[in-house]
C-alpha positions in Angstrom: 23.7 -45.6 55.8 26.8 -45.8 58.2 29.2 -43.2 59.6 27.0 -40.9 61.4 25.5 -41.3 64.6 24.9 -38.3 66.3 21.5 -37.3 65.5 22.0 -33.4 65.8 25.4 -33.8 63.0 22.5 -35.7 60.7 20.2 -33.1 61.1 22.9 -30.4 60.2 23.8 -32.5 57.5 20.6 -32.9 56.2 19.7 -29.1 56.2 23.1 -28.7 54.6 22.2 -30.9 51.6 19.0 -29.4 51.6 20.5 -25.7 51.1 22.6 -26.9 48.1 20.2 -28.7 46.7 18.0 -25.7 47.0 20.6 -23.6 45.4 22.1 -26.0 42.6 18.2 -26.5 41.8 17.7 -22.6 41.4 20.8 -22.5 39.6 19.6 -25.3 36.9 16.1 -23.2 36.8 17.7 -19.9 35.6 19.8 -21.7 33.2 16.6 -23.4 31.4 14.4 -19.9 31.8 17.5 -18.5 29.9 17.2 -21.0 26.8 13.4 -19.7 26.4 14.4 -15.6 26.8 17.6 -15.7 25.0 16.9 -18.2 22.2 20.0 -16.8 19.8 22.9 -16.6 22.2 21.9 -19.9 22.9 22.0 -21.4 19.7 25.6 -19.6 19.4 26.2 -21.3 22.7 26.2 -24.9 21.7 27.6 -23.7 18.3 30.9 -22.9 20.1 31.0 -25.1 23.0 29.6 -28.3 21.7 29.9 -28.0 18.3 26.3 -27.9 17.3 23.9 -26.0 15.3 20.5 -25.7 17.3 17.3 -24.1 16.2 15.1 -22.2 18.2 12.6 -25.3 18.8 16.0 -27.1 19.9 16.3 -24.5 22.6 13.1 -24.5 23.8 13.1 -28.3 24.4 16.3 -28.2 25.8 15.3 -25.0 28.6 11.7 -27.4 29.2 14.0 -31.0 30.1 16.3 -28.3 32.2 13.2 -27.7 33.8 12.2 -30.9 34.9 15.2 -31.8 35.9 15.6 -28.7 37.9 12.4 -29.4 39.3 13.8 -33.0 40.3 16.3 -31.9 42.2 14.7 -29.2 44.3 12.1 -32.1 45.2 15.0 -34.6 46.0 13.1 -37.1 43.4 14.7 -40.3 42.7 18.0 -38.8 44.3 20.5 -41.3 42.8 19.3 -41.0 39.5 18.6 -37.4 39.5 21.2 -36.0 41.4 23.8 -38.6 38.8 22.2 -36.7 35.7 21.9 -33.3 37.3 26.1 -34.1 37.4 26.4 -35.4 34.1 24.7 -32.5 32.5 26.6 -30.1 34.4 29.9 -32.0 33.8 29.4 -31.6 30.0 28.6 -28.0 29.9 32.1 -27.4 32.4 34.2 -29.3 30.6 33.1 -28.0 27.3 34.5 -24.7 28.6 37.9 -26.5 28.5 40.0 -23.7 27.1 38.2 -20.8 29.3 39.3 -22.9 32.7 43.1 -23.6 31.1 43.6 -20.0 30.2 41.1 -18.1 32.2 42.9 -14.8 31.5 43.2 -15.3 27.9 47.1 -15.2 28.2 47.7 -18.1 25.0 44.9 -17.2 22.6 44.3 -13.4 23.0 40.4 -13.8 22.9 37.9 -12.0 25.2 39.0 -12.2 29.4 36.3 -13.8 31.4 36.5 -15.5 34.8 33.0 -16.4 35.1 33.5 -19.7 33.4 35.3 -20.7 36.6 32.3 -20.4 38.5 30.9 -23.6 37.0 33.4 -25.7 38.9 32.3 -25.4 42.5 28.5 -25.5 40.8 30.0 -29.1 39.6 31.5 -30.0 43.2 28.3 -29.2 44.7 26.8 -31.6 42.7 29.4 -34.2 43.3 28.6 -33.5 46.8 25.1 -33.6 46.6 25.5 -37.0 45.0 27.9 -38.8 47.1 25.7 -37.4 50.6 22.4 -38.0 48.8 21.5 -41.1 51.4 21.3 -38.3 54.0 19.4 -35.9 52.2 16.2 -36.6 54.5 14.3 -33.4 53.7 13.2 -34.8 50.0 10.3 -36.2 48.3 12.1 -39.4 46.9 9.6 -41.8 48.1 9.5 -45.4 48.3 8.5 -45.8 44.2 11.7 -43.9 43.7 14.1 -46.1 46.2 12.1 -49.7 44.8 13.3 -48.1 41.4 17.0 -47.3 42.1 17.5 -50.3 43.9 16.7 -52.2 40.3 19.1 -49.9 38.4 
């Protein structure tokens, strides 16, 4: 880990990371509560964004491995390999929303205005952040079976 060698800028660094992670890993945690409390808008959810027709059990599987990995990433567990799925997942579900982010104000296709959508892609830079700073994310739990681990990967 180069490029910074004041130890006060690692410190803020490192409480820095640990805030978003913090908040991305809250974030993650009310988005798999909300698979197990609203089981049928989330079934329509990955109707129309991904294409596919999910049962109840479906959802509740999904909101459980949202979980864990929410729970992952407010530890700091296996950051590399965490904090790379934490993006992918939340890449997916952004760039499903293609059409929302290209006409947020429903200009081309008349549907229903709503902004919101938008609000995934900082969520997704914070998590691109998260990943490319994770060697100074010093207030985790990845311990040395995690770093042995991603060093084989």
């Amino acid at each position: 880990m180069n490029g910074i060698s004041d130890p006060r800028s690692t410190e803020r660094v490192s409480l820095a990371l640990l805030i978003l992670r913090i908040s991305l890993g809250v974030f993650l945690i009310i988005w798999a509560v909300d698979k197990f409390v609203n089981v049928e808008p989330t079934s329509h959810i990955w109707q129309k964004f991904y294409h596919l027709q999910i049962g109840a059990s479906a959802s509740y599987v999904a909101g459980a491995l949202e979980l864990l990995l929410a729970a992952a990433v407010l530890l700091g567990l296996c950051r590399r390999i965490i904090y790379g799925i934490a993006f992918i997942v939340h890449a997916v579900s952004t760039f499903s929303t293609w059409n929302q982010l290209l006409n947020p104000w429903a200009v081309v296709s008349g549907h229903h205005i709503n902004i919101l959508f938008h609000a995934s892609v900082p969520v997704l830079a914070g998590f691109v952040v998260l990943y490319l700073l994770r060697d100074w994310d010093k207030w985790s739990l990845s311990g040395c079976v995690c770093d042995k681990f991603e060093s084989l990967v």
